[in-house]
N, C-alpha and C positions, 0 to 999 in steps of 0.2 A: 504494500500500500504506500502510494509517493506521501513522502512528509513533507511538508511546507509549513516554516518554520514562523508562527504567529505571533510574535512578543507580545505586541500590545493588543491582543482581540478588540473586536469593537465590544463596546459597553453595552451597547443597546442598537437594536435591528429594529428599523420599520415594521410594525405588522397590524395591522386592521383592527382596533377596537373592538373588534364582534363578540357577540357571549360567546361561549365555549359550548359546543353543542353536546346535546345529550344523549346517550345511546336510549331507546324505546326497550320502555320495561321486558316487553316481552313479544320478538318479532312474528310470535303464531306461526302452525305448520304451512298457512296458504301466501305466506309473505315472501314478496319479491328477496333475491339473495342480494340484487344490488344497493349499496348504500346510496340514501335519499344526497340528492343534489345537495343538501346543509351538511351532512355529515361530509361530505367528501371535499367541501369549501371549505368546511376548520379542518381537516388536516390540511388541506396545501396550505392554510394560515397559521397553521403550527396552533391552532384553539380545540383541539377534541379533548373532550373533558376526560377519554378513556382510549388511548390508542389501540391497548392488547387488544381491546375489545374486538377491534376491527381489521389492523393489520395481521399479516401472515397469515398463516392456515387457519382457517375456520368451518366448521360442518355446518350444513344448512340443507332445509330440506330437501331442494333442488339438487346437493353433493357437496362436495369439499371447493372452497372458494380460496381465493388467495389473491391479498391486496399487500400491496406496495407504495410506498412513495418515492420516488426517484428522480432528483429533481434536473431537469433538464435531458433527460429521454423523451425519443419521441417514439420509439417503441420499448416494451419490456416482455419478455417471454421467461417461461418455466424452465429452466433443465434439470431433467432428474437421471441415474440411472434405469432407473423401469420406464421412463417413457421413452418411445420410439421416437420421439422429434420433439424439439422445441412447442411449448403450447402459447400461442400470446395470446397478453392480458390485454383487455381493452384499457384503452386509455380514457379517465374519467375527466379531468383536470389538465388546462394546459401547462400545471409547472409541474406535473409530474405524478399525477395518482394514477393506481391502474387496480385492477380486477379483473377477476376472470373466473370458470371453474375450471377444474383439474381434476383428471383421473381420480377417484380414492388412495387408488397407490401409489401414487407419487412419491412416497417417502420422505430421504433426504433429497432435496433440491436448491439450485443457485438459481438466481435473477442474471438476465443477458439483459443489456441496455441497449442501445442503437440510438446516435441522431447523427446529424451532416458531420462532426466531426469522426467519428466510429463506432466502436462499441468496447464496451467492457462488461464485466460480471463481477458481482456482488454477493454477499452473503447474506441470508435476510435476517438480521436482530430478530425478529416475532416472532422465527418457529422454536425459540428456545424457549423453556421455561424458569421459573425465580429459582432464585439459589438459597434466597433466607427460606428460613423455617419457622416453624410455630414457635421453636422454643428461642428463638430469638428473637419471635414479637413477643413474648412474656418477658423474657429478659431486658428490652428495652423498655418495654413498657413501665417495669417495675423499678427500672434505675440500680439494675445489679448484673449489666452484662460487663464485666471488668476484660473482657477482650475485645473491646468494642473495634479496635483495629485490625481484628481480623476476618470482620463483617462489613464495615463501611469503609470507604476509599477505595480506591482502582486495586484490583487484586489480578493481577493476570494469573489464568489460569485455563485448562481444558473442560467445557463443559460439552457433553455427550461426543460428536465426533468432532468438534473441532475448539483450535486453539484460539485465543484470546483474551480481552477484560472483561471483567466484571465489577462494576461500579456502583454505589449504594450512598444516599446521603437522604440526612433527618430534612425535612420542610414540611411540616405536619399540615399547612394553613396556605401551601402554594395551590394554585391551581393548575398548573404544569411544570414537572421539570423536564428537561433535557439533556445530554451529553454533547455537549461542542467539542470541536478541537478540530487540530493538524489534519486528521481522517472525513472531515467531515465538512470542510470548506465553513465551518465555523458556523454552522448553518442549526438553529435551533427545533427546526420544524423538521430535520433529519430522523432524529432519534428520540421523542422522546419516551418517557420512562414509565416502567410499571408502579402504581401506588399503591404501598401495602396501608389497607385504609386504620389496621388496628395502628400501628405504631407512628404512620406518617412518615414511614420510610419508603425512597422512589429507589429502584433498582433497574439495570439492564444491564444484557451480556454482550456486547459487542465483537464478532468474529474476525479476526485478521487484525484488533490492536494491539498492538504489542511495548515492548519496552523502549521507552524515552518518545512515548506519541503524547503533546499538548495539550491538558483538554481544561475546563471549566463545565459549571454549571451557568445555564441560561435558565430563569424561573420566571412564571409568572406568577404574580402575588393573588392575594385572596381579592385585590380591587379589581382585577383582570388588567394591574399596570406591570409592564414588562420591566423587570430589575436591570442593573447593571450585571454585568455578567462577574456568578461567584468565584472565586477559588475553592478546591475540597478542603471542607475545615481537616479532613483525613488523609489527602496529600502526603504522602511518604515522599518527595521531590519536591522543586517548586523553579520554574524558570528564573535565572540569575537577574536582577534587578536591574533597570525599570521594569521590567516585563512583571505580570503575576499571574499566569497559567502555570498550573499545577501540571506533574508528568508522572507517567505509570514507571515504575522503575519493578524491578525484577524481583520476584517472590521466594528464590532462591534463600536458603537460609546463609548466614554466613558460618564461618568456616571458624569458628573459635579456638584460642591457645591456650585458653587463661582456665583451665580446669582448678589448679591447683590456687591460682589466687583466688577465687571464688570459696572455694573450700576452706580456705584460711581466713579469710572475710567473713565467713558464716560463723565460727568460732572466734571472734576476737571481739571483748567488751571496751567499744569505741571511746567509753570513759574515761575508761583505765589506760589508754594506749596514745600512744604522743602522736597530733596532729597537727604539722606544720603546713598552711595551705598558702599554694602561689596564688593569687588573683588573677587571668590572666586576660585580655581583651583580644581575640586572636585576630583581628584586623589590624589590628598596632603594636602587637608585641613586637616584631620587626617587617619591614616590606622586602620585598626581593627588589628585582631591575626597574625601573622607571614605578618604581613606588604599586607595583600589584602587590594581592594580597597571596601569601605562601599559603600552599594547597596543604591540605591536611597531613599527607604524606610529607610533605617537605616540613610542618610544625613536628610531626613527629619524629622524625628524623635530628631538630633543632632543638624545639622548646623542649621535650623531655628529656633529651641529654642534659639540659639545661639545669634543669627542676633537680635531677639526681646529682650533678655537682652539687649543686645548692646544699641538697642535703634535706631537700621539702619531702612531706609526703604523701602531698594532693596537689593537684592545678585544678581550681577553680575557674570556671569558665563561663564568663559574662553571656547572656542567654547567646546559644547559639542553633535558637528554633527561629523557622524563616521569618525574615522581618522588611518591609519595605524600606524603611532609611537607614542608612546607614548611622546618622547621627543620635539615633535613639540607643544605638550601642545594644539591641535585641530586647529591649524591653517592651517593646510594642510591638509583640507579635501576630502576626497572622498567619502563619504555618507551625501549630503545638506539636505537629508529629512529623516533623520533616528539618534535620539538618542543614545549614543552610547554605545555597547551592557556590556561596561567595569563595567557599573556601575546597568547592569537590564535591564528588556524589558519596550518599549516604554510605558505601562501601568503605570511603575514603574514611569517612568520621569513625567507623568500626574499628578498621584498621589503628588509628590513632590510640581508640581505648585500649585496643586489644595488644600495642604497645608499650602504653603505660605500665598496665597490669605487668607485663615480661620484665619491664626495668622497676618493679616494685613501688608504682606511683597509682594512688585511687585518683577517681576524677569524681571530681563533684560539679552539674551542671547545677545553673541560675533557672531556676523556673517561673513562671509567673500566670498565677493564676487570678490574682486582684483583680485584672482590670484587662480590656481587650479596644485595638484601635478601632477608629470606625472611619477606616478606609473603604471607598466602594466596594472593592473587591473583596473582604472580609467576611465577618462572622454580624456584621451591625446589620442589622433588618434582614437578616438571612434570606428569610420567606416572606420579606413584606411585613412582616410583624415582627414585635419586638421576641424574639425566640431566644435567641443566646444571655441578654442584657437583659436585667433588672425591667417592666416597663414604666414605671415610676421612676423619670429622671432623680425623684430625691434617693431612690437608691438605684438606682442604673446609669449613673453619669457621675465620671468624676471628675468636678474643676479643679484638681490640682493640674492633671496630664491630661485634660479634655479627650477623655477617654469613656469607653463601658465600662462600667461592672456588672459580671458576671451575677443572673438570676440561683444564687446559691441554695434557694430552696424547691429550684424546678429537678425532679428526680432526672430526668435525660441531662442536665447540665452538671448536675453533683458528679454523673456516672461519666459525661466525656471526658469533664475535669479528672477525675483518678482512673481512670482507664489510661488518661496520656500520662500522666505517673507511672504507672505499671508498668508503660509502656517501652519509656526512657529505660527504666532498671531492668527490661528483660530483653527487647531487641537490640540494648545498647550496653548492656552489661555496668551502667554509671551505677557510682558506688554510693552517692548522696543527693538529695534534691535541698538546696538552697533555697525554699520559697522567701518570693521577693513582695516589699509592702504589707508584710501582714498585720502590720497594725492597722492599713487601713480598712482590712478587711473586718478586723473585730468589731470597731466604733462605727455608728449608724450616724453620728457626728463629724466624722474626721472632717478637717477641714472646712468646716459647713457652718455657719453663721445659724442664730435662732431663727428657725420658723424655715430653714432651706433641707432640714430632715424630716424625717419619717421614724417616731419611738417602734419600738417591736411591741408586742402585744401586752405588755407589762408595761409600756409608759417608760421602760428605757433607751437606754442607747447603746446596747449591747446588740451587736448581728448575732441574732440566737440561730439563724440560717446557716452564716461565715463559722459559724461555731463549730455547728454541728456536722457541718463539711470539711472541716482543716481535723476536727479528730474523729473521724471516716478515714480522710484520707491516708491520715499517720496508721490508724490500726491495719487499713488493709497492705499498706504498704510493708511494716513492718512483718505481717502475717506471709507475706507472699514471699519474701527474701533476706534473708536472715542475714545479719551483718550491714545491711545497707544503713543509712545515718538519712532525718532530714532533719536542715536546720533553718530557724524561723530569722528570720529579719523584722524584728520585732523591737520599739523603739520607746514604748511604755513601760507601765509597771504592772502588766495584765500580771495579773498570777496564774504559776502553775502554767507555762509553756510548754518546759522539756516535763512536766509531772505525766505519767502513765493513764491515759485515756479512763481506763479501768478505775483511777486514783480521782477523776473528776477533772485531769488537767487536759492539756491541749493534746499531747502525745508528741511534740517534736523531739528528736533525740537533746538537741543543742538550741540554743539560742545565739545569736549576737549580741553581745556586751556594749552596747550603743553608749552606756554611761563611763565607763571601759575609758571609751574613745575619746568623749568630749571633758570630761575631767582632767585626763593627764592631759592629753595636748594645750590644753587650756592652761596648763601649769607649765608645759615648757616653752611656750611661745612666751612667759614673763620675764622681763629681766630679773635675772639673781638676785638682786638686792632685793624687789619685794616677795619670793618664794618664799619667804618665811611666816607672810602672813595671808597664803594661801595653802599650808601642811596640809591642809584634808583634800583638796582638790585630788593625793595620792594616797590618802589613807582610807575619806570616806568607800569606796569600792570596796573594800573589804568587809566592809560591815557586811551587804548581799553577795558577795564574792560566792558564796557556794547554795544561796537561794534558787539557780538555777544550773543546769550545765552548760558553760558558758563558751565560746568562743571568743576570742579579741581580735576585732578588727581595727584593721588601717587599711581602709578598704579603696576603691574608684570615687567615692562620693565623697572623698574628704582631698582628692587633688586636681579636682575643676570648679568651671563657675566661681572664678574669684579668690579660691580658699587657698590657692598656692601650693607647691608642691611638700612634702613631708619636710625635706633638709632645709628648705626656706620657713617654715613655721618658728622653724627655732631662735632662739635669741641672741644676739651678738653677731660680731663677726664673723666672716670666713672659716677660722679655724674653730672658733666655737662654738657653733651650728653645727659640724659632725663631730666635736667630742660631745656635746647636750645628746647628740641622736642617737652617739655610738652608747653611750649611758641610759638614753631612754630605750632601745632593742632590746641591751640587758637585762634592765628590769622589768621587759613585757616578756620576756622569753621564761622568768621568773617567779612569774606572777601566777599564781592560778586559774586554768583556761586556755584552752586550744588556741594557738595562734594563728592568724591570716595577714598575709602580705600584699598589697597590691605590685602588679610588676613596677619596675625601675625605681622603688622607692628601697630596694635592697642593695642599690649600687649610689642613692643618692642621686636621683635625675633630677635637677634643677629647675625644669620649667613645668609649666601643668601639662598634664597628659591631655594630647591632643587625638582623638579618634584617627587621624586622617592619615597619619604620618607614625614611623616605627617610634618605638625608643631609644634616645641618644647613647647609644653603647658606644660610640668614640669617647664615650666619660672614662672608659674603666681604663685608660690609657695613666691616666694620673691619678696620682698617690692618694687622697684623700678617697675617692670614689671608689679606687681600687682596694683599698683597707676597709671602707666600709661594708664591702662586697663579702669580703673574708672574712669576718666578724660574723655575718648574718651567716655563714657557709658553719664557721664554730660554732654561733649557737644553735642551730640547728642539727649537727650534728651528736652536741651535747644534751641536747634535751632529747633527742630521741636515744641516745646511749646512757644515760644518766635515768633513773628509773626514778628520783626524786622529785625532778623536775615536771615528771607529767603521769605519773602513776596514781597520784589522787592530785587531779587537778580539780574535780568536782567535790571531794571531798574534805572537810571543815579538818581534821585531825592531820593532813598531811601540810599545814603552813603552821606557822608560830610567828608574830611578833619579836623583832629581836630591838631594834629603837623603832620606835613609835611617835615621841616627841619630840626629837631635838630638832625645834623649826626656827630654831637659833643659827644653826650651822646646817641646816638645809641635807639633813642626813637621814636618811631610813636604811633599815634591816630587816631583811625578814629568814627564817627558814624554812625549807620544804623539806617534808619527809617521805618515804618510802616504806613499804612493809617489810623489804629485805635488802636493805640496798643504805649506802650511807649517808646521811643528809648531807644537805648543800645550802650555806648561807648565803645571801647577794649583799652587798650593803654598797650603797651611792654616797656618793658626794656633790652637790647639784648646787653647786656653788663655783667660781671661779678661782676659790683660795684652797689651799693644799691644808689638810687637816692631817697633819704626822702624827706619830705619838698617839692616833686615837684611840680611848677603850670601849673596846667591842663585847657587848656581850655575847654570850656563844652558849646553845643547850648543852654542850659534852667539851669535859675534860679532853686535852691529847691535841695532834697535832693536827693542823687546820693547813690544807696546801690550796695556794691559790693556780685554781684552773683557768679563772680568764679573765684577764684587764683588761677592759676599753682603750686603757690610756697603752697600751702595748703599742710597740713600734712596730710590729705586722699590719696593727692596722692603722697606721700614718700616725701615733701617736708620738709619746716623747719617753716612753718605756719607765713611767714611776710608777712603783708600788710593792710589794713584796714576794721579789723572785725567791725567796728560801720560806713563803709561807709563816705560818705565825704559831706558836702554842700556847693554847689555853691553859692557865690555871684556874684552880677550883676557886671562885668566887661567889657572891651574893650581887654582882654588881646589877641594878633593874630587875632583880627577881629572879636571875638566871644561874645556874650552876657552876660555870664558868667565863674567862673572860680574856681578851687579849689585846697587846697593844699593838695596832695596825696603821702603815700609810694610806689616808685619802689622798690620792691627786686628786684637783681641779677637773671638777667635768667629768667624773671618769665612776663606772659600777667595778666591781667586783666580787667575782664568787669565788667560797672558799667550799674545799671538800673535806668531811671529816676523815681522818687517815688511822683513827687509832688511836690507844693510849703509849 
């Protein structure tokens, strides 16, 4: 079948206002078999309210009939093997209908075309029959088919004797759908679709489409106004951008390597176990020749070498389900189930994870279920009515991102929503889902002025909908695949986020630390001199430190729009901006709670991260940027080798207080413990003056070796502080057992390791 390649299909086709005609209840044994002059006017106008009805093989008292649409034939004949010649069909319609009757036995048969240009043959969509089943109009019906993608979307596949797609999409409330595309001269009145009337799903098999053919949906809405033409919200593909036609890509499973990482994943308590995550924006981690974006293959090849120097052990991955701007950065999707084509075909993206996993790196995708764009070609008015979105703008519109939100208590939208969950963790083997804005999802307020929401049925502001969907989502997710993590981007004080569904909480494994974030950075963007009388800005955290399980970000939203980039936050000078930063790493590496890095903020990249353009990796060229690289590379290696550091990150018994007060001299201490393993103290000094001589307190007698200075000259520092380590004697100093006298440099953390008596 010739492709012709349609980027931009047209949105909308001319076609005649007409009702949509009705098939007659019941045509009676003495009724003519040809359809009335109306029915045969809406189909060449693409308006029959019921195609199957009429088209391909049909029995009628007269015999077996058989109607066609073929647009631009001016004859059309039967071939079958049992018939001895071609049979032709009268032509009803000059753009193309035809009829005729035919032997009973005709069997399987093709359509021969003819007009002044030649002829060709066809395979006729009607004589096949649906592929869903009963038990998947119950299951959609009921909002509990969790494989929903392996029902709707382009499925190529063989039904009866021949190869091709099979296509299936929800518009419960259209009065026509169709399949356009590349095969079909984009023509809406070609093809349309059968309507399963329980669930509002339209279906059709199309013989001879194959892998990487074009297509959309064309609908008409319940006002008989002709939509813009959709995208499949189901799309496993989707045309490279500007274009947004979805493509059938190949049903073929892939070819998996990652047995054993899966199997170890399944068994590992993601609490207990050290999680350093890269952040990564894969349009700008770096570009190849004249500024393209590196194909997936070529990322993995790059960015995971990358990640394992580092010493990470996740990449985080800014949404990369299909998205029309680039500058949205994937947060405003319109392709949930299809990789996006910017970077390669979904093979490509497989490929990637299924690398990661071989060099010992999980991948956590961005997902976003908050809020959806309402681009034409989208999920916004799907079928003419509001189906996807909320239809009360006060909760189906959001003006922060003049966006949809998502109707969270329509059972088909809860079910597409965690089906595309499932979907990510089992076609793509991803080890964690990040969902993105969940706070706006809880408050029937967010952002919304009095009198611009809608209370829930109790007169609050609680989405008891968004609720009750976000811990769905976690239980089934967690039931399905064992080891996987999701983690909320949650930016309140909801309670009970990461708490266990069962427990009454949300069910996410993790949260993000959002108070984490804007406390310390708020504290090292101050000049020295007044950090003294901002101490809690780094101590209040610990108060909720193990209220939930926490992640710490230094994420993508904290180095655009003005905010500057990480090493520029800092205060003072040149040189003292990365010893503040190499000091601030320290003690977030320290601190209790899974770590997250945005890219180039591990090497120090100077300017805000710009979408369009790589990151300045001619920085690592010089000393400053190149020591701060190494540092982030140590402590990452350290925290994942170091069992103190991240063995109870989430739990309260494995930190201790070591200085707590002295906001005189701008010093804190803390230690981390371990169940079997030997503690590890951090202690800063966040001041620009050198504290010699100072007395530390310390839980344990014996000798205390220092494992890493900031101020170390590996990583462009000036090499002060205590290469022979220090020894504790038994003291009362602060309450503690022990105590030793240590050098602070200026600007500078350090951790000590317990070694023994």
């Amino acid at each position: 079948m010739a492709k012709t390649t349609k980027t931009n299909a047209p949105t909308a086709r001319a076609v005649k206002p007409a009702p949509l005609a009705k098939r007659p209840a019941s045509r009676g044994k003495t009724a003519d078999w040809r359809l009335s002059d109306v029915e045969v006017a809406a189909l060449a106008a693409g308006r029959h309210a019921d195609p199957f009805a009429v088209l391909g093989p049909h029995e009628t008292p007269a015999g077996l009939v058989i109607r066609a649409f073929i647009p631009n034939a001016e004859t059309l004949s039967v071939l079958a093997p049992n018939l001895v010649g071609p049979v032709a069909l009268e032509r009803r319609h000059g753009d193309g209908v035809f009829e005729g009757l035919v032997p009973d036995s005709v069997g399987i048969y093709r359509l021969r075309a003819v007009n002044a240009g030649g002829q060709w043959e066809v395979e006729d969509p009607y004589r096949f029959g649906p592929l869903l089943g009963q038990v998947d109009d119950y299951l959609l019906t009921e909002g509990t088919h969790l494989r929903l993608w392996d029902k709707l979307g382009a499925r190529p596949l063989r039904h009866g004797d021949m190869e091709g797609a099979h296509f299936a999409v929800w518009a419960p409330h259209a009065r026509r759908v169709s399949i356009v595309g590349d095969f079909n001269d984009w023509d809406g009145r070609r093809h349309p679709m059968r309507k399963r009337v329980d669930t509002g799903v339209w279906e059709i098999f199309l013989p001879g489409v194959g892998v990487g053919a074009y297509y959309k949906y064309e609908i008409i809405g319940p006002n008989g106004a002709l939509l813009p033409l959709k995208s499949d919200p189901f799309a496993f593909a989707s045309e490279l951008r500007p274009g947004t036609a979805s493509r059938v890509v190949s049903s073929e499973p892939f070819v998996w390597t990652d047995q054993q990482w899966l199997e170890e994943r399944a068994h590992r308590d993601a609490r207990r176990a050290p999680m350093s995550i890269y952040e990564v924006h894969l349009g700008s981690w770096k570009r190849g020749e004249q500024q393209r974006f590196l194909s997936y293959d070529q990322l993995a090849d790059e960015l995971i070498a990358y990640a394992v120097h580092m010493g990470y052990t996740h990449i985080e991955l800014l949404p990369v389900t299909e998205h029309p701007l680039d500058a949205s950065w994937g947060y405003q999707p319109t392709g949930m189930f299809a990789p996006s084509s910017r970077f390669g075909s979904p093979e490509g993206f497989a490929r990637f994870v299924d690398r990661a996993h071989a060099a010992g790196i999980g991948v956590i995708l961005d997902w976003v279920p908050a809020h959806f764009p309402t681009d034409s070609h989208g999920l916004a008015w799907f079928d003419g009515s509001a189906l996807y979105e909320h239809p009360d703008p006060r909760r189906g519109f959001h003006p922060d991102w003049n966006t949809a939100i998502y109707d969270f208590g329509r059972r088909e939208v809860a079910n597409f929503l965690i089906a595309n969950a499932l979907f990510w963790l089992e076609r793509y083997h991803i080890d964690a889902l990040r969902v993105d804005a969940v706070a706006s999802m809880l408050y029937l307020d967010y952002s919304r002025r009095d009198g611009e929401w809608l209370p829930n049925i109790h007169g609050g502001r609680e989405n008891l909908d968004a609720i009750a969907f976000l811990q769905r989502m976690n239980t089934e997710v967690y039931a399905a695949h064992p080891g996987v993590m999701t983690i909320a981007e949650e930016s309140t004080a909801w309670p009970g986020v990461s708490k266990p569904v069962h427990d009454g909480g949300l069910g996410f494994g993790f949260k993000w630390n959002m108070g984490f974030m804007h406390d310390t950075l708020s504290y090292m963007q101050r000049e020295p001199v007044y950090r003294q009388y901002h101490h809690d800005d780094l101590t209040f955290g610990l108060i909720y430190a193990f209220a939930e399980n926490f992640v710490l970000p230094l994420s993508h939203d904290e180095v655009v729009h003005g905010k500057n980039s990480i090493v520029n936050k800092m205060s003072g000078m040149d040189g003292d901006k990365f010893a503040t930063l190499r000091a601030y790493y320290a003690l977030m590496w320290a601190y209790p709670g899974k770590k997250l890095l945005f890219m180039g903020q591990d090497f120090g990249q100077r300017r805000e991260w710009n979408e369009n353009v790589g990151l300045d990796w001619d920085l690592m060229q010089y000393g400053p940027h190149k020591g701060l690289s190494d540092l982030v590379r140590d402590l990452n290696h350290l925290y994942c080798g170091r069992a103190a550091l991240h063995q109870r990150d989430c739990e309260g018994d494995g930190f201790e207080w070591m200085v707590v007060d002295d906001n005189a001299n701008s010093v804190f201490a803390w230690a981390r413990y371990a169940t079997d393993a030997m503690p590890i103290v951090v202690v800063a000094n966040l001041t620009p003056v050198a504290r010699d001589d100072y007395l530390l307190p310390l839980p344990l007698v014996g000798q205390w070796w220092e494992i890493l200075n900031t101020d170390s000259e590996r990583y462009f520092g000036l090499n002060r502080g205590n290469a022979g380590g220090a020894y504790a004697y038994a003291s009362d100093w602060k309450g503690k057992s022990a105590a030793a006298r240590i050098n602070l440099p200026p600007l500078t953390a350090i951790m000590l390791e317990w070694a023994g008596n």
